[in-house]
C-alpha positions as CSV (number, residue, x, y, z in Angstrom):
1,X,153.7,237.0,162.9
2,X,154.5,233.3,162.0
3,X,152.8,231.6,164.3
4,X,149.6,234.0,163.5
5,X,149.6,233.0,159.6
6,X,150.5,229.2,160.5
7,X,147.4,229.4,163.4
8,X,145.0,231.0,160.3
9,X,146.7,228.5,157.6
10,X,145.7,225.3,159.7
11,X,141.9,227.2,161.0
12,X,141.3,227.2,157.2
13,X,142.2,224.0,156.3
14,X,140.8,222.4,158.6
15,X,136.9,220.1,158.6
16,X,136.1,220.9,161.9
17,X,132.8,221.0,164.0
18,X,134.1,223.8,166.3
19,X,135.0,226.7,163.5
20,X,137.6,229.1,165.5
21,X,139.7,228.1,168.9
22,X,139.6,230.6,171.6
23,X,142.7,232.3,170.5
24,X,142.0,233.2,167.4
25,X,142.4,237.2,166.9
26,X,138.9,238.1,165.2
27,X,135.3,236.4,164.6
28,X,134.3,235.4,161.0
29,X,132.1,237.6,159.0
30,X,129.5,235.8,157.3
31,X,126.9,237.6,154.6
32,X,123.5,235.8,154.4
33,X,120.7,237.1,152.0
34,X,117.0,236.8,153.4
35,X,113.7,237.8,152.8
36,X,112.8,240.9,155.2
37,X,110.5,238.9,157.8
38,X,110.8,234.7,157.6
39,X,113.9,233.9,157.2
40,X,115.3,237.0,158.3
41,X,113.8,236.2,162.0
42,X,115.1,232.9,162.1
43,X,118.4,233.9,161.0
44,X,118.7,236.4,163.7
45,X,117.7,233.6,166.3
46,X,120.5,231.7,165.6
47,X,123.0,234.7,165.4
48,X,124.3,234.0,169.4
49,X,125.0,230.7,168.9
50,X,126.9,231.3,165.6
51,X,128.7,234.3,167.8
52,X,129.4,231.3,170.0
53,X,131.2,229.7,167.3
54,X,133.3,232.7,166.5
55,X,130.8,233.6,163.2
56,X,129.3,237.5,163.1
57,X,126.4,236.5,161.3
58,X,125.6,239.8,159.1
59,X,121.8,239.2,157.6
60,X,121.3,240.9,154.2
61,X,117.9,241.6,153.3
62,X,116.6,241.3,149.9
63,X,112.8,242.5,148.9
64,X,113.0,240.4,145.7
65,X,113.9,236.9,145.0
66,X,116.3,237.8,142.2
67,X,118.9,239.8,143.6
68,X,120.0,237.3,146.4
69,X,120.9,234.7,143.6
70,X,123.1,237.3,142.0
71,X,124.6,238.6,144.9
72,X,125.8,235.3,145.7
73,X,127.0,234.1,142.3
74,X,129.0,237.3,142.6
75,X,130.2,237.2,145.8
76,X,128.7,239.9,147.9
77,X,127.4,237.7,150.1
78,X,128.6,234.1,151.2
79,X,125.0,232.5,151.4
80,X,120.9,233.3,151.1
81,X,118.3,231.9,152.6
82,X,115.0,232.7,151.0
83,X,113.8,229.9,148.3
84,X,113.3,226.4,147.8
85,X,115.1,224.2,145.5
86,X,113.3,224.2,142.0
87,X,113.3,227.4,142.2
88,X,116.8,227.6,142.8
89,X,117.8,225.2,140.3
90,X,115.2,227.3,137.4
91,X,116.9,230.1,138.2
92,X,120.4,228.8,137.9
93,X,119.6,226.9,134.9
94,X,118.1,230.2,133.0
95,X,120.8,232.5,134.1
96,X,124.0,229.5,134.0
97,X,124.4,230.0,137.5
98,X,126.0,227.3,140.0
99,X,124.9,227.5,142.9
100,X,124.0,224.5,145.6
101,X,121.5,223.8,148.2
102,X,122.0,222.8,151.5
103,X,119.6,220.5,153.7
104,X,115.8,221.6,154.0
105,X,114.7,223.7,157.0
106,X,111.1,224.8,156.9
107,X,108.1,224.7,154.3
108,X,105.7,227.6,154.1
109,X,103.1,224.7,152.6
110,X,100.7,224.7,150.1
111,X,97.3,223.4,151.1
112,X,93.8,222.4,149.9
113,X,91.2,224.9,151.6
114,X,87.2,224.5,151.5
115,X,84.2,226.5,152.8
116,X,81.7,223.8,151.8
117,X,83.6,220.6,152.7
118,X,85.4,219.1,155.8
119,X,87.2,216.3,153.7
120,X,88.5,215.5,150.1
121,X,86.1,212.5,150.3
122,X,83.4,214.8,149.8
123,X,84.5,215.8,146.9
124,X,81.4,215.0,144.0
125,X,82.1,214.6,140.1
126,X,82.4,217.8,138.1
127,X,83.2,219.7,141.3
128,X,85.4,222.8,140.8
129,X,88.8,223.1,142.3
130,X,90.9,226.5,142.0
131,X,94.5,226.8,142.1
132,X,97.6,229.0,140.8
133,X,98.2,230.1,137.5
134,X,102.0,230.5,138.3
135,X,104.0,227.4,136.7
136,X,105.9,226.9,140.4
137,X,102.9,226.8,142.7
138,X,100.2,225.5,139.7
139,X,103.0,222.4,140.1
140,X,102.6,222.2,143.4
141,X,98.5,222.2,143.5
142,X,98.6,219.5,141.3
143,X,101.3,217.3,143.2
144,X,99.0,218.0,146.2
145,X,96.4,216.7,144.4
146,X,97.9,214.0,142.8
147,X,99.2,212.9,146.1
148,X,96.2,212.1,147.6
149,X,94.7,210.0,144.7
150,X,92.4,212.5,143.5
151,X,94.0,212.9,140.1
152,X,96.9,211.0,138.2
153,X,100.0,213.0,135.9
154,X,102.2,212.2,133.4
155,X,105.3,210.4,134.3
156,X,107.8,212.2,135.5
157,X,106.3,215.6,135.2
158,X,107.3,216.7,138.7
159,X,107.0,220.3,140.0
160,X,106.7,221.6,136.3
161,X,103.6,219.6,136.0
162,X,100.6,221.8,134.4
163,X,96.8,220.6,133.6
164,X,97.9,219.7,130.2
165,X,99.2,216.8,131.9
166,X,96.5,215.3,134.2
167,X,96.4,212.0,132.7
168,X,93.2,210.2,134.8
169,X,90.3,212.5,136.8
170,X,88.1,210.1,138.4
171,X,86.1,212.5,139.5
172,X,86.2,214.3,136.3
173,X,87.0,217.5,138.6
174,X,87.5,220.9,137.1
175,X,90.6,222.7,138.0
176,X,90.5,226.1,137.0
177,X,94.0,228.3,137.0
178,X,93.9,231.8,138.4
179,X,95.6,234.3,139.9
180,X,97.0,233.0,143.3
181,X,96.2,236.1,145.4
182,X,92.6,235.8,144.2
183,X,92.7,232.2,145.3
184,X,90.8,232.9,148.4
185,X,88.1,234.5,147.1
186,X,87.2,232.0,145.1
187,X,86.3,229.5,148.2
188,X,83.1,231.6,147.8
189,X,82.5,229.6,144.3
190,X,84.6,227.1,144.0
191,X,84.4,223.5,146.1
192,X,87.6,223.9,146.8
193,X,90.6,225.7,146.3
194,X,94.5,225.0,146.7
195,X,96.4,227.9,148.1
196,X,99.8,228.9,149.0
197,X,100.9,230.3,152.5
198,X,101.5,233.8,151.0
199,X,97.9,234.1,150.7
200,X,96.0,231.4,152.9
201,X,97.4,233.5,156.3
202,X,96.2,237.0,155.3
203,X,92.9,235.4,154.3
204,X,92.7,233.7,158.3
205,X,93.3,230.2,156.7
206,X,95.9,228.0,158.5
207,X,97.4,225.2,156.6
208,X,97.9,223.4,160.0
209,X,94.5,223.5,161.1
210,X,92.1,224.5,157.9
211,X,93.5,222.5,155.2
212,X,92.1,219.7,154.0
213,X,95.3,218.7,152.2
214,X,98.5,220.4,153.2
215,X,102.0,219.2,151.8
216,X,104.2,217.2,153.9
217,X,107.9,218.0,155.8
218,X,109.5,216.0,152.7
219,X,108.1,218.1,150.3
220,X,111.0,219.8,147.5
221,X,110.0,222.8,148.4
222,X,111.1,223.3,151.8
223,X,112.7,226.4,151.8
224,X,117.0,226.2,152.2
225,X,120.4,227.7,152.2
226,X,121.7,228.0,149.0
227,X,126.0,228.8,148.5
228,X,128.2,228.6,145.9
229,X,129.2,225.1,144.5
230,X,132.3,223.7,145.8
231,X,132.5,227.0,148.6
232,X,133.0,224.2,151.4
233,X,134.4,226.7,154.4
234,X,133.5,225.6,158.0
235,X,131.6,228.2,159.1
236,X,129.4,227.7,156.2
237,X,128.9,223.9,157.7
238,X,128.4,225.7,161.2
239,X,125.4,228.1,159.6
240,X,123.7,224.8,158.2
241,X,124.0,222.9,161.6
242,X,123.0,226.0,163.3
243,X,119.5,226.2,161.7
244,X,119.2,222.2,161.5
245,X,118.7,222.4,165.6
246,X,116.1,221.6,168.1
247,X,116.1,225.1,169.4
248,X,115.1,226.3,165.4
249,X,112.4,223.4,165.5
250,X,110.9,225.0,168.0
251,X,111.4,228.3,167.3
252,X,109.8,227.6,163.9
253,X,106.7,226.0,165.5
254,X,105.9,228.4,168.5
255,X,107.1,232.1,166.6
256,X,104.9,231.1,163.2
257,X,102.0,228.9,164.9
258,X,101.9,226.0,162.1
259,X,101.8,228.3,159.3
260,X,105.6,227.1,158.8
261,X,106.2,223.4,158.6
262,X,109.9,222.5,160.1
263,X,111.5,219.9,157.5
264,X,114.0,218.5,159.6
């Protein structure tokens, strides 16, 4: 019995790459949130190796993107994997949660999509240019936008940025807000329109290969683990280097067919 408690003493003390030795009497349980398909599937591709590592990888699925934060904050489960990082950090700061995020894995990208035009340098002056009325993916347009030159924002502004704070519009483009899952429809209309993965695949639009603009691996967004702050045990460290793999990579690329972007 001595040698058991001194065996689990030093197993949890210790920073380790290899979690459990081959003697140790039972696996790890580890709870992880997800979203029903995504990040659910890729969490389940990397539940053998974890096994390998002596981690039972047990996937929670969540339908909203509430819960998971709360059910980590209060410790039924041990991680989630389901959001991206200003998200994460919105939510903890409106509900005084603390809660950090782990490295990057994939971005389900946000893209500029056209019927009309094959290139943003076809873009005319007073041309019309749709995009969410959400604040976190209206951000995002604009940031797309910005990015390539096509309009300049206020200092600073970020992922909160809105159309209040388009500073310079060479173009003198109109960007009109509306309801993201409308956002294809308008292509009909509009010159162009900047739409987020939830909607661009149902509507046949693949940010890989229709966009004209699509947001890029380092984006903030990529979508990440998120655990408690300071909750440093290893076989949360073995979860993060399990999904940070060339096996996920490609998993990511061949399962979803570019409409995920890996980050890493």
């Amino acid at each position: 019995m001595q040698r058991r408690q001194l065996i689990k003493g030093l197993a949890a003390g210790a920073i380790v790459s290899t979690l459990l030795p081959a003697f140790a009497a039972e696996p790890v349980t580890l709870k992880v949130g997800a979203s029903p398909l995504v990040t659910g599937d890729i969490l389940e591709f990397v539940k053998p190796a974890l096994a390998k590592k002596g981690i039972n990888l047990k996937i929670i699925e969540f339908t909203d993107y509430i819960q998971p934060n709360l059910a980590l904050a209060d410790k039924e489960i041990d991680a989630n994997l389901f959001q991206h990082k200003p998200f994460m950090d919105k939510f903890c700061q409106d509900r005084g949660l603390k809660l950090t995020a782990l490295p990057g894995i994939f971005i389900a990208p946000i893209a500029l999509y056209s019927k009309k035009i094959k290139d943003v340098k076809e873009l005319k002056k007073g041309d019309t240019i749709t995009i969410p009325n959400d604040p976190t993916n209206g951000g995002r347009a604009l940031q797309l936008l910005a990015g390539a030159g096509l309009l300049k924002l206020k200092e600073g502004v970020g992922h909160a940025a809105t159309v209040e704070d388009i500073i310079d519009n060479p173009l003198r483009l109109r960007i009109v807000e509306v309801e993201a899952a409308t956002l294809p429809r308008t292509l009909d209309d509009a010159r162009a329109a900047v739409i987020n993965q939830t909607y661009a695949l149902p509507a046949g639009l693949n940010p890989v290969k229709d966009s004209l603009l699509i947001e890029s691996k380092d984006s903030p967004y990529a979508n990440m683990v998120a655990i408690r702050t300071g909750d440093n045990r290893p076989e949360l460290v073995e979860l993060n280097n399990a999904l940070h793999t060339p096996e996920v990579k490609q998993f990511i690329l061949e399962h979803y067919k570019g409409s995920l972007i890996p980050s890493f």
